[in-house]
Structure formats: structure tokens, C-alpha cells
N, C-alpha and C positions, 0 to 999 in steps of 0.2 A: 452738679447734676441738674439739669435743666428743664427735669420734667414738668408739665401742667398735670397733676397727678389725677386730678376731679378731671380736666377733662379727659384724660389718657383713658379713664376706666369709664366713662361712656360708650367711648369708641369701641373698646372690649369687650363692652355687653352687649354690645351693637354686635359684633363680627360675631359673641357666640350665640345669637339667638339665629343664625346663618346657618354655620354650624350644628344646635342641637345639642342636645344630652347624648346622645350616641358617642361625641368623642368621647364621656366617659368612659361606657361599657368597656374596653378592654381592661388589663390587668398590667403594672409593674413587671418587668424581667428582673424580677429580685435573683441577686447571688445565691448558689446554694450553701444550704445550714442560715439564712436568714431567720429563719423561725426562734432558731437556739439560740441567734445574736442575739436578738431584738426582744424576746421575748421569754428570757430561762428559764422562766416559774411556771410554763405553759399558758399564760394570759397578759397580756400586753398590758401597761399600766402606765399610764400619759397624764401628765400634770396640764391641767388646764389653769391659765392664768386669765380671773376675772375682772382684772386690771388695765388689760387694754379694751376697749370697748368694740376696736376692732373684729377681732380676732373669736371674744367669746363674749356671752352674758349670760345672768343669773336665769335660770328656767327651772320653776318647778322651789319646793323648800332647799334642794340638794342639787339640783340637777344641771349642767349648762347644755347651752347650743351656740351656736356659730362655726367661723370659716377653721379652727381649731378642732373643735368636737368632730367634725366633719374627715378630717382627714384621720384624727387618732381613730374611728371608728371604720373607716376604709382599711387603713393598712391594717386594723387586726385582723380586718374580713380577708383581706391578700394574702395575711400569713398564716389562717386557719384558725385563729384563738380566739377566745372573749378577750372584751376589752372593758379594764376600768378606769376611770373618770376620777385623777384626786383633782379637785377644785381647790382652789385657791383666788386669794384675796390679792395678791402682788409677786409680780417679777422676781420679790427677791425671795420670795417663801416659795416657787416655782423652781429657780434658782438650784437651792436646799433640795429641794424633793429630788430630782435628779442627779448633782452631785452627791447624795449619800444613799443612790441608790433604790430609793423607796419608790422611785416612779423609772420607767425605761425609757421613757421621751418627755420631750417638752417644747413647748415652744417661745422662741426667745429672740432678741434683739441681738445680733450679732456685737458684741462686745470684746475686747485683746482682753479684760482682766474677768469677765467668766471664759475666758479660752484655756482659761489654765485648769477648769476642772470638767469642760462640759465640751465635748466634738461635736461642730456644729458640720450642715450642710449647706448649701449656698441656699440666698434666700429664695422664698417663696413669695414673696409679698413684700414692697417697698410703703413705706406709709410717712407722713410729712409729721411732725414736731414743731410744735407754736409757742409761741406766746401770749401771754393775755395780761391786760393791763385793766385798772377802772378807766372811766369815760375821761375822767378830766386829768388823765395821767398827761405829764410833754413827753410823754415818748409816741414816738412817732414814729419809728424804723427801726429793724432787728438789732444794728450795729448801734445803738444809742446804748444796750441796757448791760455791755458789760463795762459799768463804770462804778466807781469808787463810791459809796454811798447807798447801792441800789441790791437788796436781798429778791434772791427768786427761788420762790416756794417750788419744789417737786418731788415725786413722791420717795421716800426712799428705797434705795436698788434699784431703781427701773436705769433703762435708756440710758434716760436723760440727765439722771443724776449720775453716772459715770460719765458720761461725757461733757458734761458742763463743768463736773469736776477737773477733768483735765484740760479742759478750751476755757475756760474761765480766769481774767488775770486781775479782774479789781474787783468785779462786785463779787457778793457771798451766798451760800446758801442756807435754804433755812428748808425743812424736809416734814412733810405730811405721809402717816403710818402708810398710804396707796396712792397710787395714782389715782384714783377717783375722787380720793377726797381732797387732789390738789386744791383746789379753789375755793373750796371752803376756809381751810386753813391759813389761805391766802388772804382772805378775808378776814378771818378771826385775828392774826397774827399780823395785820395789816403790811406784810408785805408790798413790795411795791410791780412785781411780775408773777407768774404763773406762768409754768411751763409744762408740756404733757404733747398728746397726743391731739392735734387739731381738732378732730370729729369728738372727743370729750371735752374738751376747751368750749367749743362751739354748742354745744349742748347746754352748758355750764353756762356761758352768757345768756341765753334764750333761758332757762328757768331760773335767773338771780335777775339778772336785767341791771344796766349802769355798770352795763362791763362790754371790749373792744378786743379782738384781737390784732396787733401788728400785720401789717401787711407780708402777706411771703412765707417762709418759716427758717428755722435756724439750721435743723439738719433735714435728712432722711434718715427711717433706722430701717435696716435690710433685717427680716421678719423670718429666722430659719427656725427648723428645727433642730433640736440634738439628744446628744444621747452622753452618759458618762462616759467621761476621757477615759477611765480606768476602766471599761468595757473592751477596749481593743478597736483594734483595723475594722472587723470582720461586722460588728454593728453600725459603725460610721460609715461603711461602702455600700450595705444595704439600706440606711436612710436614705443617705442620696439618692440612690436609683430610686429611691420610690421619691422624692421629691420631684426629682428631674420629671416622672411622669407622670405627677399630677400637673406640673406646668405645662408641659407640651400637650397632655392628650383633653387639654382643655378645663380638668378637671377646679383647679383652686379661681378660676375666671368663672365658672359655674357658681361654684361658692358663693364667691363676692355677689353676683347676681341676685341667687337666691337670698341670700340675707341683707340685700338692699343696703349694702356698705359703699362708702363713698367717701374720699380723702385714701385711698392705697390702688395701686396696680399689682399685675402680677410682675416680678420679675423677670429678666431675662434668662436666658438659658445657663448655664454652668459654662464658664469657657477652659 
């Protein structure tokens, strides 16, 4: 996939400051009994994951915001309920809260091995996945670092460590408790790569310093939301329509806007 993702989403914020907040204002043609899908306890309860920097951040002792918080707190307004907020620390305790129930949504890195307990929707947000090396590393290119000799620190459960687990044929992993605290760990445990989310990588260089990322990135991860597989049809076909319509009616390009994210697009349509 051949996007310039930073520049893609200029352009985008360009076309919706054209546009306007009005394409928000309309609403979801959510399926009917949506409400009793998505929400059987009468209040909708969305696992917010504090782990991509993307997506959400800490606000408040307890509280988050961002392009996450944002939509979990729309669609409870579309479906008539309160909405609460479990925070979390990583993908993979995100993961958890929705497979077993305790949360009716979440938002997640399209993954085959959380497909077997978590009904995703098509993404909502594409976001690019880096690398990062110290200054005087010789790696010089993405295709250099899976080799024989070479550990790459990333957090456990997320993304990346699912899929590096299975794209990975020489070098090894070594796993930090969040994605946040990739680089540190990286550091401490002197690995010799860091992997995670570019715009926290890139963060991470700029407040440690004598650190580079790889030029490019390794993957994309398509950024959806879902709901427990053991929920049924009937919550998984009202997700989607409301994802579908925050992409189109301009809604998760808003987001991205308002919270001055940069390294993600909005995905394309559902084909």
C-alpha cells in the first residue's frame, strides 16, 4: 500500500475545512434493535486503549480524549444511552475487556488471531508502524532488521507484536508491558530495534535524543472497531453502519483534525 499517509491527511484536512462540521450533523441509519445490540445493559461501555497515541490519551486522573473517545461517545448519543469510558493501558487488556464482555466496543488493530473472539468492522483509520534504532545503529533500511542476531522490543499484544510474530524469520522478540513504554525498555534491555506506532516512536526520539527512525515503515495496521464475536450478526451489522458513517459523513477526518493527529488517514469505504 503505497500511501504518503502524513501527506494523504493534509490534504484531508484541507478538503474538510471546505466541507465544514455540518457534514457531521446528520446521524447513522443504524439497523433496527441496534440499541439492544450494542448496548444490552441500557449504557454503552467502550474500552478506550491508551496505548496508541493515535487514537486516545490520558486527560484528567481517569479520563481520556481523542479520535476513540470521540466516536465511542457519538454512537451512544445515536443510540440513545450514556456512555462509559473503560481506560486502559494496552491493546491487549483492550483486547480482554471486550472479549469477555465487560466492555461492548473497542477499538483495535484488525488482527486473524483477535478474529477469533472480537467482530471487527472495516477500518476507520489506517496508521503507519516504524521502526527505531539508536543513532549509531548500521541499520539503515526496514529489510536489514529481520536478521539473525537482531531483538525488536514491542509492546506486548499490540499490532505489531502479532504480526512481527508471524512476518518474522531470524531475528526475535523481546516485549515491553505497553506500547508506550516501547523505547524505554528498548533502552533499558538494550535491544537493538523498537517498534510501535511512528507518531509515538517519533515522540520518543525527540524526548530521549540519540535515537533515528528507519526510513518508510514496516506495515500499515487498518484501525477498526469491534464488538464480541459471541454477540451475534445483529451488533457487528450495526457497528459497521455507524463506522461506514462516520467515514463518509466526514465525521473521523473531523477528529483527526481536531486533535492534530498526523501519521493516519481515514480509510476508504467498506467494498
Amino acid at each position: 500500500m503505497a500511501h504518503d499517509l502524513s501527506r494523504r491527511h493534509v490534504v484531508q484536512a484541507a478538503l474538510l475545512a471546505g466541507i465544514g462540521l455540518s457534514a457531521c450533523s446528520s446521524t447513522a441509519r443504524l439497523p433496527s434493535g441496534a440499541t439492544a445490540a450494542l448496548a444490552p445493559t441500557g449504557r454503552l461501555r467502550a474500552s478506550i486503549n491508551l496505548g496508541n497515541p493515535i487514537l486516545a490519551r490520558r486527560e484528567g486522573s481517569d479520563g481520556a480524549a481523542g479520535v476513540s473517545v470521540d466516536l465511542a461517545r457519538t454512537l451512544a448519543e445515536q443510540l440513545g444511552v450514556p456512555v462509559d469510558l473503560l481506560v486502559v493501558d494496552s491493546a491487549r487488556l483492550s483486547v480482554d475487556a471486550v472479549t469477555s464482555g465487560r466492555a461492548d466496543v473497542g477499538f483495535f488493530a484488525v488482527d486473524p488471531e483477535r478474529a477469533n473472539t472480537i467482530g471487527f468492522t472495516a477500518p476507520y483509520v489506517l496508521i503507519e508502524g516504524a521502526y527505531l534504532v539508536r543513532q549509531g545503529s548500521p541499520l539503515t533500511d526496514n529489510a536489514e532488521v529481520d536478521r539473525a542476531g537482531h531483538t525488536i522490543m514491542v509492546g506486548r499484544g499490540s499490532a505489531y507484536d502479532l504480526y512481527l510474530t508471524r512476518a518474522l524469520k531470524n531475528a526475535q522478540l523481546a516485549h515491553a508491558p505497553t506500547s508506550p513504554a516501547v523505547v524505554d525498555h528498548f533502552l533499558i534491555h538494550n535491544a537493538d530495534v523498537a517498534a510501535g506506532v511512528k507518531q509515538q516512536l517519533q515522540a520518543d526520539a525527540t524526548r530521549i535524543g540519540g535515537l533515528r527512525l528507519l526510513p518508510g515503515r514496516f506495515m500499515v495496521i487498518e484501525q477498526a472497531m469491534g464488538v464480541p464475536a459471541a454477540r451475534g450478526a445483529a451488533s457487528l451489522d450495526a457497528l459497521k453502519a455507524y463506522v461506514e458513517w462516520a467515514k463518509r459523513s466526514g465525521f473521523v477526518a473531523t477528529a483527526l483534525a481536531r486533535h492534530r493527529i498526523e501519521g493516519a488517514i481515514v480509510a476508504p469505504a467498506a467494498t
